[in-house]
C-alpha positions in Angstrom: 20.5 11.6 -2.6 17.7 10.8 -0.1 14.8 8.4 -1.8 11.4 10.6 -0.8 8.7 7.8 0.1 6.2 7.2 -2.3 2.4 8.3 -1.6 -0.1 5.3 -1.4 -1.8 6.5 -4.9 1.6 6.0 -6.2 2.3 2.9 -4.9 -1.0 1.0 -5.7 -0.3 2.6 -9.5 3.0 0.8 -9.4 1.4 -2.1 -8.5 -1.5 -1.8 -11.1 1.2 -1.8 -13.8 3.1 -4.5 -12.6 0.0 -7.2 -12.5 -0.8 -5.8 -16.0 2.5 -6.7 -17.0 2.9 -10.2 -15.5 -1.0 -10.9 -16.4 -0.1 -9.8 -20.2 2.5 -12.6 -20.1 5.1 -10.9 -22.6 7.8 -10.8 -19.9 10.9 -13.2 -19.7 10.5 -15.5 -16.5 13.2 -14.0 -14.6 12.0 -10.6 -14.6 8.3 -12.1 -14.2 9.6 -13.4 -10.8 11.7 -10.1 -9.6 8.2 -8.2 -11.0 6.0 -10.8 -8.4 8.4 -10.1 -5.7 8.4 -6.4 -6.0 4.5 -6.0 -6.7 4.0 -8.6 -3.0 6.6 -6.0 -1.3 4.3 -3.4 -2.5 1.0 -5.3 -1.4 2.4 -5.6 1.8 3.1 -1.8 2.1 0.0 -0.8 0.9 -2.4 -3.0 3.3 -0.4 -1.5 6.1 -1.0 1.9 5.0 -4.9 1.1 5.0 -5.1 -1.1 7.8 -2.9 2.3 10.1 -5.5 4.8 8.0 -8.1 2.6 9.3 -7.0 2.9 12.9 -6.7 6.8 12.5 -10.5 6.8 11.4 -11.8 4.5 13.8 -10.4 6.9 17.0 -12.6 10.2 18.2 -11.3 13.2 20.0 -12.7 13.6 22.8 -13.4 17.5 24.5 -10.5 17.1 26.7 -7.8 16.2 23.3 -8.4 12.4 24.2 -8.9 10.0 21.3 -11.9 6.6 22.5 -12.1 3.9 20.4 -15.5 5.1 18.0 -18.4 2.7 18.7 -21.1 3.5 16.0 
């Protein structure tokens, strides 16, 4: 069974749930840690996602089917 990737929306939801966990403090120390690891794994991921969206939208096609850097 193939694991389909997640969508950023779903990913930065899974993240929002794991800082209010951690931040609500009602969470044994072990998990706490695996929870911090998971949700910086998951940071990671989704600043990569923004910073290649961010490359996409910074590039302009040009007549010919060219992308130039955009200078606005």
């Amino acid at each position: 069974m193939s694991k389909s990737k997640k969508t950023f929306e779903e990913n930065l939801a899974e993240l929002e749930t794991i800082v209010q966990r951690l931040e609500s403090g009602d969470i044994a120390l072990e998990e706490a840690l695996s929870e911090f690891q998971k949700g910086m794994m998951l940071s990671k991921e989704l600043q990569a996602t923004l910073a290649k969206a961010e490359e996409t939208l910074v590039k302009v096609m040009q007549e010919d089917g060219t992308e130039t850097e955009f200078h606005g």
